[in-house]
C-alpha atoms as one frame of an Amber mdcrd trajectory, in Angstrom:
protein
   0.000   0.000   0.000   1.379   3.567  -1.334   0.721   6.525   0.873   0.054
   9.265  -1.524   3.132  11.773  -1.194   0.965  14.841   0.176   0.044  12.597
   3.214   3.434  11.450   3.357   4.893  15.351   3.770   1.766  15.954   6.126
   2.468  13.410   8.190   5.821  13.077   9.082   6.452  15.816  12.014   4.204
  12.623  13.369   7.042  10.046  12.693   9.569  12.574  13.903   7.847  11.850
  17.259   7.314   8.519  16.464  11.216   8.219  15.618  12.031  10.033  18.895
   9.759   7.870  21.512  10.538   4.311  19.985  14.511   5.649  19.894  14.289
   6.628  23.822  12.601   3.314  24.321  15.351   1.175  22.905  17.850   3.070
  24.335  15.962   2.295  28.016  16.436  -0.972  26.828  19.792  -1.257  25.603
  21.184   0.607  28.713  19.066  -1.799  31.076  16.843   1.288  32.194  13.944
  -1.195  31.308  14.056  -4.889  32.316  13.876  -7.764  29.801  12.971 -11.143
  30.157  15.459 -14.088  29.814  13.805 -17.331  28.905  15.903 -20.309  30.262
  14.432 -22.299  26.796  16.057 -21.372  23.403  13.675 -18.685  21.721  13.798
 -17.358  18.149  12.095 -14.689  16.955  11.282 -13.862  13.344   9.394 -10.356
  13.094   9.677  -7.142  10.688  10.795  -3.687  10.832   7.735  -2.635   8.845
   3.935  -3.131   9.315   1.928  -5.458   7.402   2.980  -9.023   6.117   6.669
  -9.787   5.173   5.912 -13.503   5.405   6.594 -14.290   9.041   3.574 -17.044
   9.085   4.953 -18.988   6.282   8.483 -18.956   7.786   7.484 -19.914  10.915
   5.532 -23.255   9.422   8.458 -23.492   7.689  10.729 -23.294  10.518   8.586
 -25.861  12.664   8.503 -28.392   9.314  12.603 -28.309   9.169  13.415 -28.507
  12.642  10.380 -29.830  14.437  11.623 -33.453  13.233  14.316 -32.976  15.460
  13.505 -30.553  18.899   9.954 -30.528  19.990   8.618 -26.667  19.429   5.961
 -24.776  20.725   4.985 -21.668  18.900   3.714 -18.023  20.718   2.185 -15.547
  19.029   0.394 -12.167  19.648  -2.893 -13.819  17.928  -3.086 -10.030  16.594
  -7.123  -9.299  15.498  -8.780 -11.536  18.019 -11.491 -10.560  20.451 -10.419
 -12.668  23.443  -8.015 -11.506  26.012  -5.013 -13.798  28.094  -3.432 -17.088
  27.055  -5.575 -19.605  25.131  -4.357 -22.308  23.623  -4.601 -23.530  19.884
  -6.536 -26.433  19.191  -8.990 -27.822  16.203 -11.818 -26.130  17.645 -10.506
 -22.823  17.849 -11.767 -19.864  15.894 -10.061 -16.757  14.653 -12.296 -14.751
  17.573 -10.297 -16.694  20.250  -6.406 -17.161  18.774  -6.999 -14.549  15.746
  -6.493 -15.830  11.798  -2.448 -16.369  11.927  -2.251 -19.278  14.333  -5.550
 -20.786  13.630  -3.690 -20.820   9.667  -0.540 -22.475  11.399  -3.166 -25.055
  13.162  -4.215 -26.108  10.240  -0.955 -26.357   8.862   1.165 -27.587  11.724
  -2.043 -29.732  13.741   0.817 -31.472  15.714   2.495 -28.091  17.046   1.863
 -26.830  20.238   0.271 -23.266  19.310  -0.588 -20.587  21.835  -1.454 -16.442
  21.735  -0.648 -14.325  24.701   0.316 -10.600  24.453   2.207 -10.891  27.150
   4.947 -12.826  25.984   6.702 -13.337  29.052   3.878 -14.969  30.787   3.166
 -16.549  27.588   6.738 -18.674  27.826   6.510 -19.312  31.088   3.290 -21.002
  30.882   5.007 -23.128  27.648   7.564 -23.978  30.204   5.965 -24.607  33.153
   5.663 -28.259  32.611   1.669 -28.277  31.505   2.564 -29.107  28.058   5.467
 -31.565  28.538   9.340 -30.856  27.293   9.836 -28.402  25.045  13.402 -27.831
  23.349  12.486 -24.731  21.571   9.882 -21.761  21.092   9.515 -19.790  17.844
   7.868 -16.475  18.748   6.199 -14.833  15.914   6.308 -11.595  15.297   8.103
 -10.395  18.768  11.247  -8.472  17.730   9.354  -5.154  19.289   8.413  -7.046
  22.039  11.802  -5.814  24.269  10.153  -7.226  27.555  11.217 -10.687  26.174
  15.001 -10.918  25.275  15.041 -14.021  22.533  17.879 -16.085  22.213  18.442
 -15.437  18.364  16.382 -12.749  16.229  15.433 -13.464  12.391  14.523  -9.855
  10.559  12.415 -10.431   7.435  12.678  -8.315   4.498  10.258  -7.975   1.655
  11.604  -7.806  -1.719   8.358  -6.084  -2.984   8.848  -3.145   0.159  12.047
  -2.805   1.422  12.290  -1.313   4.678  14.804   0.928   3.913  12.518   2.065
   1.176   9.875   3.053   3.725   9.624   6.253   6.322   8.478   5.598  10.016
   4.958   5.830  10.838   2.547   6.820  10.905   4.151   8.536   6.783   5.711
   5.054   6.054   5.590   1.701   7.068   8.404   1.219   9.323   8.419  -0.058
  13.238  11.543   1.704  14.066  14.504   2.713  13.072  17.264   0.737  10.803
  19.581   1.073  13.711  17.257  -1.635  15.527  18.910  -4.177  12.736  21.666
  -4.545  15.629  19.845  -6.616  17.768  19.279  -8.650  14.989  20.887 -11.780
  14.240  20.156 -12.398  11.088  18.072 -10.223   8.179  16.273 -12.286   5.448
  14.493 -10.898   2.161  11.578 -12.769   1.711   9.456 -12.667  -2.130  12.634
 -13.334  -3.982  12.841 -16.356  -5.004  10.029 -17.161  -7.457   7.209 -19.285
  -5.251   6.762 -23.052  -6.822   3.761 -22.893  -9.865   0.819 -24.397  -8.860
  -0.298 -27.726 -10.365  -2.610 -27.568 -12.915  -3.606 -26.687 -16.479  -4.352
 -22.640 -17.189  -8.019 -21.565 -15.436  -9.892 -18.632 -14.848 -10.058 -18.052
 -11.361 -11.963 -15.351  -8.793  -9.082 -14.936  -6.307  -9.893 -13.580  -2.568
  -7.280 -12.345  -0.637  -7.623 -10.444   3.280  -3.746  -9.688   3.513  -1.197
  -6.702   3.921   0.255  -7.195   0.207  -1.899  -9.265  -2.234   0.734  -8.733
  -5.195   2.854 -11.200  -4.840   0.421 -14.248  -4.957  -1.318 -11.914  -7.762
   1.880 -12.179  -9.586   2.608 -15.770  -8.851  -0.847 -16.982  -9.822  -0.894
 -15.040 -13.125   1.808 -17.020 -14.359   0.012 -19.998 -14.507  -3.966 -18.502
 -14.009  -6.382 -16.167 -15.632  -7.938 -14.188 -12.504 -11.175 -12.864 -13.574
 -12.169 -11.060 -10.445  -9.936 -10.384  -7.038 -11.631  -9.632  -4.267  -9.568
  -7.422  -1.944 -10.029  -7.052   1.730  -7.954  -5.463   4.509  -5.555  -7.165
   5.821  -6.698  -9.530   9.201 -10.640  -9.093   7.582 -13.314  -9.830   9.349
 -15.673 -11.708   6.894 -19.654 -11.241   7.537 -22.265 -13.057   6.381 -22.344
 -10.253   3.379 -19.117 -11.093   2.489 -19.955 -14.378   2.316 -22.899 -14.085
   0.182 -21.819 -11.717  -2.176 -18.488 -13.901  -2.632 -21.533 -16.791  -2.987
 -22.975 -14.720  -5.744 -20.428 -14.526  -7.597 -21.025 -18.848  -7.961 -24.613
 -19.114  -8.600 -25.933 -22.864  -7.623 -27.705 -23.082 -10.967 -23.848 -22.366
 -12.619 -22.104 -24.805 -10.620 -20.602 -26.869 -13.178 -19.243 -23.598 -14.691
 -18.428 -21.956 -12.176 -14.750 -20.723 -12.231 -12.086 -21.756  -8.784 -12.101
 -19.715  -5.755  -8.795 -19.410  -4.636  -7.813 -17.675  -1.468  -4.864 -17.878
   1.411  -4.643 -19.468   4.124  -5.152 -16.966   6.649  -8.554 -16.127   5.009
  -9.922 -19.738   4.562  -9.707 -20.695   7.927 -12.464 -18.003   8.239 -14.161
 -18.297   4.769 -14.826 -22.187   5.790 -16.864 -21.138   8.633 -19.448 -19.705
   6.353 -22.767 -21.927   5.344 -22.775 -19.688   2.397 -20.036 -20.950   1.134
 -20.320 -24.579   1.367 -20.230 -26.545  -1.574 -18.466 -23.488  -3.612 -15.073
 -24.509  -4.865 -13.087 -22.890  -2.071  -9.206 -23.864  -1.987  -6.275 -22.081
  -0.223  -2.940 -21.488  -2.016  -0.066 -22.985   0.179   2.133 -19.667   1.244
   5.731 -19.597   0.065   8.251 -17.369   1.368  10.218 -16.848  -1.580  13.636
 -17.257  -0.216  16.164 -18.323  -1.716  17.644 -22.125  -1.272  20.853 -21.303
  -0.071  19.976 -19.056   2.015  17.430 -21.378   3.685  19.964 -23.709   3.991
  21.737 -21.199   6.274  18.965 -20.310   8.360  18.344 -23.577   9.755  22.199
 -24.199  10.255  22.101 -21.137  12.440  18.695 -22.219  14.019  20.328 -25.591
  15.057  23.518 -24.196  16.126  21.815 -22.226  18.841  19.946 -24.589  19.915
  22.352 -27.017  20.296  24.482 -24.439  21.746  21.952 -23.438  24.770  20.409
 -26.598  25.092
């Protein structure tokens, strides 16, 4: 999403105050002013400098694929967009009210993972770790590298090709967290949307694509290659679908055109919510499987580093 320039020039005294309050909070934090958390468990983070989706969900599944056949992992997240409140834990009954869309995706992904929200991080790996949920060798935190209460082990940046952070101004004018100086805590900086995604299987189709994420464009451009989309339906990113959505995406498939009627392809994030929908049943609904888009060798590396430290501080 491109802020239109006037904005931009209108609004950044604002990030100039921004700039200044997140830079006094890291430095409280740096100079031990404010306390941080040390988890006696290994604990890797993989966040963003900038707002809105840099593919931290896919990495993460990713992450718990590669490694989880060796250390048994739990995975804490925000559950950013959900109405509930506290620590709740993931399970096949969970809804995206209770966990929020992100980790009810990685459920259905990962149903073997342990998978739990808190906001409060800290109490959120301490609970992991208390012993309710048997031994667990590691804990990928998603989305945490702001979250300077908790001090994780190793820290994974992730970079998006498409909007590079160094590209972007602090907010509220740009898109950026905080400043680039923050890269320091980081242990390792990634650019995801690189490497070109695998094509999906399949002859050439038209398709209606429906999409309820930060940046559409990269799945738009990946699909193209391969599909004719005839209508996208855009949504804000974490959307909360309503029964209108539901029927007007319905309409779009009338019963009486069934046998005609073209694929609905969406993401992950937004089927686990589309599914819920008795509109929708019966529609052909799939989910495109989220790729990263980063490059082999460089994967390669990442898990190296992953297993290292936990090795390391095992």
């Amino acid at each position: 999403m491109q802020t239109n320039p006037l904005i931009q020039v209108l609004l950044t005294p604002l990030s100039w105050v921004y700039g200044l309050i997140t830079g006094l909070r890291n430095y409280g934090f740096d100079k031990g002013l404010f306390k941080s958390f040390n988890p006696d468990i290994p604990v890797v983070v993989v966040g963003n400098l900038i707002a809105g989706g840099t593919g931290k969900t896919p990495v993460i599944a990713w992450l718990s694929r590669e490694i989880g056949s060796r250390y048994r992992i739990a995975i804490l997240s925000r559950g950013y967009g959900r109405k509930s409140k506290g620590f709740h834990l993931a399970d096949i009954h969970s809804g995206p009210e209770t966990i929020g869309d992100e980790p009810l995706e990685l459920k259905m992904l990962l149903p073997e993972t342990i998978i739990v929200v808190d906001r409060n991080r800290k109490r959120g790996i301490q609970k992991l770790t208390s012993g309710l949920f048997g031994p667990i060798d590691l804990i990928l935190m998603d989305d945490g590298f702001q979250h300077r209460r908790v001090k994780p082990g190793y820290s994974i940046i992730l970079d998006d090709a498409n909007r590079p952070m160094h590209s972007q101004k602090l907010l509220p004018a740009g898109l950026r967290r905080e400043s680039l100086k923050s890269l320091k805590r980081a242990d390792m900086v990634v650019t995801t949307h690189v490497a070109t995604p695998p094509a999906l299987k399949g002859e050439s189709e038209d398709i209606i694509l429906v999409t309820g994420i930060a940046n559409p464009q990269p799945l738009v451009d990946s699909l193209s290659q391969t599909h004719h989309i005839i209508r996208h339906l855009k949504f804000p990113d974490h959307h909360r679908y309503t029964t209108k959505d539901a029927t007007h995406i319905a309409s779009l498939c009338p019963y009486a055109l069934m046998p005609l009627c073209p694929k609905i392809l969406t993401t992950g994030k937004d089927f686990v919510k589309l599914r819920r929908f008795p509109e929708l049943r019966g529609l052909p609904i799939e989910w495109v499987p989220a790729d990263p888009g980063i490059e082999p060798e460089v994967r390669e590396q990442i898990i190296k580093n992953i297993l290292d430290y936990v090795e390391q501080n095992s």
